[in-house]
N, C-alpha and C positions, 0 to 999 in steps of 0.2 A: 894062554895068550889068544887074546881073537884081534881080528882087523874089519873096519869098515874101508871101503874104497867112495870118493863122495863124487855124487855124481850132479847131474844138472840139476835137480830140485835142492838139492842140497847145497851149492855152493855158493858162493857172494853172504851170506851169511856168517857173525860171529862165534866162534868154539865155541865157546858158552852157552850161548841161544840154538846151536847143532843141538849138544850135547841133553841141555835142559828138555829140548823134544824126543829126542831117541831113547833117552834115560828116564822117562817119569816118577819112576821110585826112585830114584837117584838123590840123598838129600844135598844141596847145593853145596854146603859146610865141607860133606865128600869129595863131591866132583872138583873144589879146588882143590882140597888136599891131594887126588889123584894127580891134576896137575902139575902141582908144586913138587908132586915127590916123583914124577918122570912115571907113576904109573899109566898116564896115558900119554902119548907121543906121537907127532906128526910128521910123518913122513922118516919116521928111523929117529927124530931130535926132539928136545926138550921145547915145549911149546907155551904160548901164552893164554889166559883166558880172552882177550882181542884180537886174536890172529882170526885173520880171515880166512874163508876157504874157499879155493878153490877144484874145478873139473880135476878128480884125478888121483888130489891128495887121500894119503894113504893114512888112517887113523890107526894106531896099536894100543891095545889096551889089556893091563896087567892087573885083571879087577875080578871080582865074583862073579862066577856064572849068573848068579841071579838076577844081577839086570839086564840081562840080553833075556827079553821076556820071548818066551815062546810063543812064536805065530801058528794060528790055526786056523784050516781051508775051511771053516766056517765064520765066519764074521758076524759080530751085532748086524752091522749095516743092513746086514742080507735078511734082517724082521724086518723094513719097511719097504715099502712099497717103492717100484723102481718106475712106473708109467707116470711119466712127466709134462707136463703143458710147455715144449718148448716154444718159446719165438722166435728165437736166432741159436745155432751155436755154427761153432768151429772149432780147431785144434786146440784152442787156446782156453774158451771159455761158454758158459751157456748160460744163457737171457730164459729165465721162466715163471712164468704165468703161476703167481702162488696162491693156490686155493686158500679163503680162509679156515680158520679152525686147527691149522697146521702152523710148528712152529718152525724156526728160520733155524734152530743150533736149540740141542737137546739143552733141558733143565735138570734140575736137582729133581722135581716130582715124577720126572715121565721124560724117559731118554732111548728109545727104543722106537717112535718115526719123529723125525723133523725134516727138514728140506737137505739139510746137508747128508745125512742116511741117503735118504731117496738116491740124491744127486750121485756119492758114493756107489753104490747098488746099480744104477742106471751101466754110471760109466764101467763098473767092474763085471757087467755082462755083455759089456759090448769090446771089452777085452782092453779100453782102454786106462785102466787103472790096476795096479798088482800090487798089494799092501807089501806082499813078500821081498817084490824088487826094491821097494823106497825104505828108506833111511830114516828120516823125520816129516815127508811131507806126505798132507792126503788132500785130494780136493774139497774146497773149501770156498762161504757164500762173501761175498766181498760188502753185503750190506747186510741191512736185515731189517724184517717187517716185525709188528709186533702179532703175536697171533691171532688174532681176529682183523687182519688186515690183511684183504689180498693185495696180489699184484706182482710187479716185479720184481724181480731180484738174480743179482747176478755171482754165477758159481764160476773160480778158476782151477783151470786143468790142469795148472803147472804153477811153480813159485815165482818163476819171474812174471805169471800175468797178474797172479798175486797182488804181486808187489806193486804193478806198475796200475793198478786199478785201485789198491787202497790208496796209490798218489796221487790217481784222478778224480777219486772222489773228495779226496781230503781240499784238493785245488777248487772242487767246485766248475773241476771240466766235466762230470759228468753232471745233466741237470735230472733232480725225478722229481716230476707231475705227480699230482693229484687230482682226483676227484673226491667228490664229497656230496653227501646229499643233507641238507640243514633245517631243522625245524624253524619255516618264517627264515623271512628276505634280510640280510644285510641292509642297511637304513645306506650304506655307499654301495654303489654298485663295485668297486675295485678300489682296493688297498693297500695301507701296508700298517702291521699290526706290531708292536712292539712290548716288551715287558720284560719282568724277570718270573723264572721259572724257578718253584720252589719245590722238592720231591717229599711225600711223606711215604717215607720205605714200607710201613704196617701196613700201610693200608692200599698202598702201589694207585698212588693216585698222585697228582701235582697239580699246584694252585701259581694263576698268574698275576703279578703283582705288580705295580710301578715302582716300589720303592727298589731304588739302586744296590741298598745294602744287600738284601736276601739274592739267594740264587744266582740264578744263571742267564744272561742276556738270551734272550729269541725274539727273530723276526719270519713273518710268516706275510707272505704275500699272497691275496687270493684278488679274484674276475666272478664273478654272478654271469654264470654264459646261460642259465634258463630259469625259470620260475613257473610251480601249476600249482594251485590250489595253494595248500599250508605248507609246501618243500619247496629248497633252490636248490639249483644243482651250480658249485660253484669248482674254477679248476684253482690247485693252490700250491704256491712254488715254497716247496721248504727253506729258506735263506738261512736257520738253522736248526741241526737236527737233535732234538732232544727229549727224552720220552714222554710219547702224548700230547705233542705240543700241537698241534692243527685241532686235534678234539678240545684242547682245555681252551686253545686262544678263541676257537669259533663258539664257544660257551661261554668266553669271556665278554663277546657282544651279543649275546640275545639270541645268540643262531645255535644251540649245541648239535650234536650231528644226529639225525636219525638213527635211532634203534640204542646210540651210546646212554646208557639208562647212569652209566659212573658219572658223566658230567652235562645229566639233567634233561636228555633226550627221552622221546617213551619208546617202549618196544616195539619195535615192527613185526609184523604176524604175515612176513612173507616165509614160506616153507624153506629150507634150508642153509639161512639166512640168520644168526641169534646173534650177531654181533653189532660194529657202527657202520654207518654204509660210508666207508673209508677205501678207495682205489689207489694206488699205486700204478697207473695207467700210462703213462710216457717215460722214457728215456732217451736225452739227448747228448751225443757225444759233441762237444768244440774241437776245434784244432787243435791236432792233435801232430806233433812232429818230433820227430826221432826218438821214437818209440818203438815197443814190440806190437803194439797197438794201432801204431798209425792208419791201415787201412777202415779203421772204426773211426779216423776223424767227420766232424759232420754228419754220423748216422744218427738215424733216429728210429727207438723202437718204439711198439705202443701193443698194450693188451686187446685182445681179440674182441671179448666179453663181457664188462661192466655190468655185473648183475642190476645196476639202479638209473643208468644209461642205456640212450641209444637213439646215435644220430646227433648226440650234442643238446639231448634232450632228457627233461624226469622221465623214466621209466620207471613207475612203480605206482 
């Protein structure tokens, strides 16, 4: 017999969805039959797979040793690097500056540094994170960049800011800017760009289309704030997010993005630089009320550094 006791990361969440993270070998088929046959029990009683949980409750469990996986004082996380570009944090959450070349949340080819590792690593040398003491939660990035795309991106410290920032984003109270840099001017100086978004999985590329049937609606609004030579430098509000969509819709009028060679840019032969020159450069929070959050109503964050800007200008 073991017991979990569930604490703040842990609670307001469904048994099932607790269980589904604490148990990863766990196969689900199991975990209800554990249920249904009282080997696991909340609080001393026979329990639901929708029972919520709360600070406190007391999880009993009549199961194999072998899912209660053994933790050890070395961690993956601790192969990536922990020195981070912040712009804001606090208790709750951290605003950082995402180098390109780095990815947001490991893959299937290569899982040992992404931002969330770092992020990990950062907070668990500064004593503020203990895999040992949590139950199912670890921190974790609430958006994500594709990796050849710097810029912002925001990590939460605990489940409830979690939670309460995948519902800010999902509302559209947080807004993220872009920058971009485009081969040749926009023929409008400011728009709004519409289509459907079609993905071809082999080849991790997406084509934009009018026709209603295919895909997935995207609007993408951009401003032409500079122009030198054969680049513009334009800023562009994601109105929706879906992969690729500012590189395929700004190559869908004649402008593709500097250096993105996948949808018909040429390469750029600035030194450290091999990707599209795509920022991620502002973050603006709306009002924001009765929240964990609230003090962030009205802020606004913005990147330091725009490798292809500066001053609201082409640099490059």
């Amino acid at each position: 017999m073991k017991t979990i006791t569930i604490n703040n990361n842990d609670a307001n969440q469904r048994l099932d969805k607790f269980l589904s993270k604490r148990f990863k070998t766990m196969p689900k088929s199991l975990m209800y039959k554990y249920i249904r046959t009282k080997y696991i029990k909340l609080n001393g009683k026979k329990c639901a797979i929708d029972d919520v949980l709360c600070v406190g409750d007391v999880l009993t469990f009549y199961i194999k040793d072998e899912f209660f996986e053994a933790k050890y004082d070395e961690y993956e996380f601790m192969k990536a690097p922990k020195k981070l570009n912040i712009v804001y944090e606090d208790e709750n959450l951290i605003i950082i500056d995402k180098p390109e070349g780095v990815l947001a949340h490991p893959d299937k080819t290569y899982h040992f540094d992404s931002m969330v590792a770092r992020v990990r690593h950062y907070l668990y040398s500064k004593g503020e994170y203990d895999p040992k003491a949590e139950n199912s939660f670890s921190p974790a990035m609430a958006n994500r960049l594709d990796r050849n795309t710097g810029g912002l991106i925001i990590a939460a410290k605990n489940a409830a800011a979690l939670k309460e920032l995948n519902s800010l984003i999902k509302e559209r109270r947080i807004k993220k800017l872009y920058l971009c840099l485009c081969e040749g001017v926009p023929k409008k100086k400011e728009g709004l760009l519409t289509g459907m978004l079609t993905k071809n999985e082999k080849k991790n590329k997406v084509s934009v289309t009018k026709n209603t049937d295919d895909g997935k609606e995207i609007a993408t609004a951009y401003r032409v704030i500079d122009a030198k030579g054969k680049y513009s430098l334009a800023e562009v509000d994601l109105l929706t997010g879906r992969t690729h969509q500012i590189r395929a819709h700004m190559a869908s009028i004649g402008t593709p993005l500097a250096g993105d060679t996948k949808y018909g840019g040429h390469p750029l032969r600035i030194k450290g630089h091999t990707g599209q020159a795509l920022y991620s450069y502002k973050l603006k929070f709306s009002v924001i009320e009765d929240s964990p959050l609230s003090y962030l109503s009205e802020k606004e964050f913005k990147a330091n550094n725009v490798w292809f800007e500066k001053n609201g200008r082409v640099n490059i």
